[in-house]
N, C-alpha and C positions, 0 to 999 in steps of 0.2 A: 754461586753459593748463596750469594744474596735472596736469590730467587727460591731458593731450597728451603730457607726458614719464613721467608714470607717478605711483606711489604715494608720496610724500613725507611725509615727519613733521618737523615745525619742532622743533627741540629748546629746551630752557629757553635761554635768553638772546637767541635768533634771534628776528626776525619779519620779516614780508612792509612794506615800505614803501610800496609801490605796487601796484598792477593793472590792468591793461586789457588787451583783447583779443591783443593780440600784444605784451606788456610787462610782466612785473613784476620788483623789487627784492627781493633777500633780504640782510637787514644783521643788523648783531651789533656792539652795543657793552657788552661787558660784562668790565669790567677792564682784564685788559691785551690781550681780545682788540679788534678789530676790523676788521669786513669790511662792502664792498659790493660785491654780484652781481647785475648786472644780466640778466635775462634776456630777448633779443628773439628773437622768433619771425620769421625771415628769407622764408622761404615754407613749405607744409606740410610736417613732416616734416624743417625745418634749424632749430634753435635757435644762438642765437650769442649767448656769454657775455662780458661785461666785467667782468674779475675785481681788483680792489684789496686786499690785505687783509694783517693782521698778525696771524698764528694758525696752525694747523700743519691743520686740514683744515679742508673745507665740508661738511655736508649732503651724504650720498649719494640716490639718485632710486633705487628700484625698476624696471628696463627691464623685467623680465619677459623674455619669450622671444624681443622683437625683436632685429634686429640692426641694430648702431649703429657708424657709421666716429665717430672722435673726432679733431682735430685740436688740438692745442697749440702757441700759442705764445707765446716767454715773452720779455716784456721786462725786469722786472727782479726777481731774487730767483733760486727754482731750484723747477722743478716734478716731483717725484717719480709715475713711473705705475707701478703694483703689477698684477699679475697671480697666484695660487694656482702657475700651471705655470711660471714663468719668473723670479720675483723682480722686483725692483723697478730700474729706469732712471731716469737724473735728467736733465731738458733744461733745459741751462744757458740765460743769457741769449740771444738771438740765433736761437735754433734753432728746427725746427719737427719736433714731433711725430705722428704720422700711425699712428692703434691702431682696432683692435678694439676695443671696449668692455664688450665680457663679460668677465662676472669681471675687471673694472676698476678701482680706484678710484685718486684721486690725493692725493696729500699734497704739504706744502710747508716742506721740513726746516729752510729758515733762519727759519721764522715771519714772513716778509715778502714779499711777493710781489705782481706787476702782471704782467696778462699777458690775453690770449685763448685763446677754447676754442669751437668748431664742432662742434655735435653732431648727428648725419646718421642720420635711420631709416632705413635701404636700401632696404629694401622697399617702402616710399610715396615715394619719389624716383625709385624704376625703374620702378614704376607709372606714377607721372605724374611726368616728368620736367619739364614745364613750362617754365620757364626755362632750367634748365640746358639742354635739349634745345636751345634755341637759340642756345647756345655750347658744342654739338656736345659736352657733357660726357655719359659713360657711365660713372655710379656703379658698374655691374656689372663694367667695365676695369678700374678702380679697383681695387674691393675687391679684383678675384684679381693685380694688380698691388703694391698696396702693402699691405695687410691681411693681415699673415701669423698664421696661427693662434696668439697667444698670444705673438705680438711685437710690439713696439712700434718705428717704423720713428723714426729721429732723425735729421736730415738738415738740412745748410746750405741757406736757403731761397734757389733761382733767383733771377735777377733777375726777373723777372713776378712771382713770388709776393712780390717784398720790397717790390715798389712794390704789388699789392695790398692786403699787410697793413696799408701807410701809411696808403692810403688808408681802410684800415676801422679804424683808427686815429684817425685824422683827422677821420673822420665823428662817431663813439660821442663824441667830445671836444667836440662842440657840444651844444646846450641842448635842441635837439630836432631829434634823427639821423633827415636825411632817408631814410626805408626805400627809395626804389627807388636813390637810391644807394649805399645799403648793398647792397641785392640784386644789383647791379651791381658791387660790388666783389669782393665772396664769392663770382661766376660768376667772376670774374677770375681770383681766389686759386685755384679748382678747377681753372680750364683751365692754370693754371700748372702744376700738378701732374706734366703728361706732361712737364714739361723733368725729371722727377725722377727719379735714377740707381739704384736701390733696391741694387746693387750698391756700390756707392758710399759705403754710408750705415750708420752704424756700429751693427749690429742687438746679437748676443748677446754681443760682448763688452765692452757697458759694463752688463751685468745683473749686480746682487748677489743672494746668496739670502739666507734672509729670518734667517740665522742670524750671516748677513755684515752684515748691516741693523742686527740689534741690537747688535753688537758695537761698529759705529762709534756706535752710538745712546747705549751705555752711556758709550762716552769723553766724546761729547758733555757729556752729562750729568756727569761727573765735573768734565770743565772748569770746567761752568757755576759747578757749587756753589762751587769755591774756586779762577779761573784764577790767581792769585797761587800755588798751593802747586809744589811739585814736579811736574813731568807725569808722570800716571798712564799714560803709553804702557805702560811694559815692565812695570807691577802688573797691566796689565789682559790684556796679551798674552800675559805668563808665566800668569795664572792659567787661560787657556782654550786654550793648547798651541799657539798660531800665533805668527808671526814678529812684529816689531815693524814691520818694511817692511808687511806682510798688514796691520795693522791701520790702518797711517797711511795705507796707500792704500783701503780701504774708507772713512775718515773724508774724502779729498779728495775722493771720486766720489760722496760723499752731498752734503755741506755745501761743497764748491766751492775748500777754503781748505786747510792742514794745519794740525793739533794745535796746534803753536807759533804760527803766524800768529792763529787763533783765540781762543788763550789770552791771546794780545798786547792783541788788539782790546778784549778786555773788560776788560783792566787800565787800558786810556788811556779807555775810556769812564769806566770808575770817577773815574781821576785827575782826566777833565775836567768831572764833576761837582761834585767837592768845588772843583775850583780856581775854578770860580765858583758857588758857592754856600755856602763857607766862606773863613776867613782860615787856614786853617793855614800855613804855612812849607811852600815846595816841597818838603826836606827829608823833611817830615814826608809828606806827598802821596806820594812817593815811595815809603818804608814800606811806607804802603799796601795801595800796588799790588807788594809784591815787589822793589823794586828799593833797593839798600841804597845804593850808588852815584849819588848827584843827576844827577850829569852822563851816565851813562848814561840816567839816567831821561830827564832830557832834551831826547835825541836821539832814544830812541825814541818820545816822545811828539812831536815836531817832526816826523819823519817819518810820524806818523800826523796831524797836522791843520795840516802847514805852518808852523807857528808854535811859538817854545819856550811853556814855562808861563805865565810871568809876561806876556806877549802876549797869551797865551789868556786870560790873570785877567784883563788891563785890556778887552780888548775885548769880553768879556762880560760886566764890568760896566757899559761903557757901553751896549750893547746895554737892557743891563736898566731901563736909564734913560728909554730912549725915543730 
C-alpha cells in the first residue's frame, strides 16, 4: 500500500501500527506529540484518511508526477493547505476543502486537530472508473470544475455531502469499517459535489503569503512563551512596518481566535492547573496568570470553564478522589 501512494520515510518518533492489504496505521507518541492516521485504501487509486492527532504536521508521501484531487474535511481543530504559488488557507471547522495536490502540503496550526482527508489519483479513476461510473461521477468534470491550478477551493458542505461525510464518519467510528459502505458513502460524498457553487466559495481571498504566515506565527510564539506579559501586537508589528489591524488579522485566519482571546486561554489553563494541583490562595493563582485584581481574575476564569476558582479547586479535587 506504501508503494500505492508513493515514497514515504517514517521519521524518528513515527511508526506504522498496523498493515494489511488495504489498511495501515501511522501513530506517533512521542512527548507531547500524538497522532493516529489511519489509512484505507477505498477502491484503486482513492485512499481515505482518519486523522486524530495533537502536533502541528504528518509525514508528507512523495506523489511524484501524478495527479492528485485532495479533499478535507475538518471537524475539529483547523487545517492549514500550503501551496509555493498561492500561500497558505486554513478550513476551519465544518468546512470542506477541495485542492490539487501538487506542490501541497498541510499543516495544523492549533496543534490539535480531527478531521478527514480523500486522496484521488485522477488518472487511475478516469481510467477505470469503476464504481464511481456507476454514480454517474466524472473525475475529469471534476478536476476542470473545481481543481483550480494552485487553489484551494473551501466551501460550505451541501446538504448530500453533510449527510455523506456523517456517514463516513459514522462508519471509520466502528471496530471494523464495513468497506462497501464506506465505498458507498465516498460515491455519495463525490456525487454530492455537483450541488457545489465554486463561485460561491471563498477561493483567494482567505490565502496568506508565506511572509503573512510567519508574522502571525512569530506572535503566536511570543504569546506562547509568556501569555501573562504585555501583548507583543504593536513590538512585533512596529518592528516589521505593518499595521497592528494587518497583524491581529493574519493571527485570526491562521489560529481561528485573536491575540487577546488566545493569550487569555492560556492564562486560565495555567490558573486551572495550579488551582487543582496546588493549595495556593486564589490571590496568589491570580498573580500568576497576570491578573493583579482577584475578582477580575475571577470572572475571567468563570467565563472560561463556568465555574468561579474555588468550584473549580473543590470539584477537581473530588474528581481526583474517584
Amino acid at each position: 500500500m506504501i508503494d500505492y501512494v508513493g515514497e514515504f520515510a517514517i521519521p524518528e518518533g513515527w511508526a506504522i501500527e498496523a498493515e494489511e492489504d488495504d489498511l495501515w496505521v501511522l501513530c506517533c507518541a512521542d512527548g507531547d506529540r500524538y497522532a493516529h492516521v489511519a489509512y484505507y485504501s477505498v477502491v484503486p487509486g482513492v485512499l481515505l484518511l482518519d486523522i486524530d492527532l495533537k502536533c502541528h504536521r504528518l509525514p508528507q508521501f512523495e506523489l511524484g508526477r501524478r495527479t492528485f484531487m485532495t479533499v478535507n474535511w475538518c471537524t475539529q481543530g483547523r487545517c492549514e493547505a500550503s501551496s509555493p504559488q498561492r500561500g497558505s488557507t486554513v478550513v476551519d471547522e465544518g468546512l470542506l476543502c477541495i485542492s490539487s495536490s501538487v506542490a501541497r502540503t498541510c499543516s495544523y496550526p492549533t496543534g490539535s486537530y480531527r478531521g478527514y482527508e480523500l486522496v484521488v489519483e485522477l488518472d487511475k479513476v478516469m481510467e477505470e472508473p469503476g464504481v464511481f461510473g456507476q454514480f454517474g461521477i466524472r473525475f475529469g468534470d471534476l478536476e476542470k470544475r473545481l481543481c483550480r491550478p494552485a487553489y484551494a477551493l473551501t466551501v460550505e458542505p451541501p446538504e448530500a455531502c453533510r449527510h455523506a461525510m456523517q456517514a463516513i464518519a459514522d462508519i471509520l467510528d466502528t471496530k471494523r469499517p464495513d468497506r462497501n459502505a464506506m465505498r458507498a458513502a465516498v460515491c455519495l460524498l463525490f456525487a454530492g459535489f455537483a450541488n457545489i457553487d465554486p463561485a460561491r466559495s471563498r477561493v483567494s481571498s482567505s490565502y496568506l503569503q508565506k511572509s503573512q504566515r510567519e508574522l502571525a506565527q512569530m506572535l503566536h510564539d511570543a504569546i506562547l512563551e509568556d501569555p501573562t506579559a504585555p501583548s507583543p501586537v504593536s513590538r512585533i508589528a512596529n518592528a516589521h512596518g505593518i499595521s497592528e489591524a494587518s497583524l491581529r488579522g493574519y493571527f485570526v485566519r491562521i489560529y481561528g481566535t485573536a491575540p487577546t482571546a488566545f493569550a487569555r486561554g492560556l492564562a486560565m489553563g495555567r490558573a486551572a492547573k495550579l488551582l487543582a494541583n496546588t493549595d495556593e490562595p486564589v490571590g496568589d493563582v491570580a498573580l500568576s496568570c497576570g491578573y493583579v485584581n482577584p475578582s477580575k481574575f475571577s470572572a475571567a476564569f468563570k467565563k472560561e470553564f463556568d465555574v468561579n476558582p474555588l468550584e473549580y479547586r473543590r470539584r477537581s479535587r473530588l474528581e481526583s478522589r474517584g
